[in-house]
N, C-alpha and C positions, 0 to 999 in steps of 0.2 A: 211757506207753510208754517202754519201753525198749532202741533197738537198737546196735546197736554191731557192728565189724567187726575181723577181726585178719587180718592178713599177716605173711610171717618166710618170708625167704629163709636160706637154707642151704646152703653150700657146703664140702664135704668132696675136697679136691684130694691124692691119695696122688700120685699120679705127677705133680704140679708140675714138678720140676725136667727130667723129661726133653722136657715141652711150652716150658718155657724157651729148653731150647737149643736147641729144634727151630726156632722162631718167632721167637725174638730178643725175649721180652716182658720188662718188666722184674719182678726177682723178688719172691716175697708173703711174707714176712717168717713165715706160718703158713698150715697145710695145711686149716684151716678158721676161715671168715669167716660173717657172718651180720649181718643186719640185720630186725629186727620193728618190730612198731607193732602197738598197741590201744587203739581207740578207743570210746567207751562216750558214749553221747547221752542224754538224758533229756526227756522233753516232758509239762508237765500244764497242759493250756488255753493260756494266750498265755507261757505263762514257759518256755522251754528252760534247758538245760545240756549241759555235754560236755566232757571231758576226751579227751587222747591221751598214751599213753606208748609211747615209742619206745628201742630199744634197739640198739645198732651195737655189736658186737662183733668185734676183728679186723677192720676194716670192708672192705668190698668194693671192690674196684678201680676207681675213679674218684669216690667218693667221697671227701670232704674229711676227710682224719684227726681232724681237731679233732672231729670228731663219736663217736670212742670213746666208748663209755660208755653209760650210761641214766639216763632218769629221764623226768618229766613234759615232755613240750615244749610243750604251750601249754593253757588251759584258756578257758570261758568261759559268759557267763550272756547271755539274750536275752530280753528283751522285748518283745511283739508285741500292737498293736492295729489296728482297720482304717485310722486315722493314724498311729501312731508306729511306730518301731523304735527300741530302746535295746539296744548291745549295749556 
């Protein structure tokens, strides 16, 4: 089996600057921001896997900069019987 899930937010702000002055927010350096992820699972009998990759672009306001960018952000393999876990 294989399931897996995607999200990706989207933010397209034409009129930013006149919500700035209005509200006093501090300003977004670009009029669009976004942040995704996809994630991809794999299961046959007691052995899984699954990756996620995540992409922050422009990243969204309250979100840690340092997170610009994409790529793989974590992966992994499992092992499963009615005593063990190995992950």
């Amino acid at each position: 089996m294989v399931p897996g899930k995607y999200t990706a937010v989207l933010k397209w702000m034409p009129n930013i600057i006149t919500l700035i002055l209005l509200i006093g927010a501090p300003a977004v350096p670009s009029k669009m921001v976004s942040t995704a992820f996809a994630q991809l699972d794999y299961t046959n009998g007691r052995i899984s896997a699954g990756v996620r990759y995540e992409a922050y672009e422009n990243v969204l306001q309250g979100y840690d900069s340092a997170y610009n960018g994409q790529g793989i952000a974590n992966k992994y393999i499992r092992y499963t019987d009615s005593t063990l876990t190995v992950q």
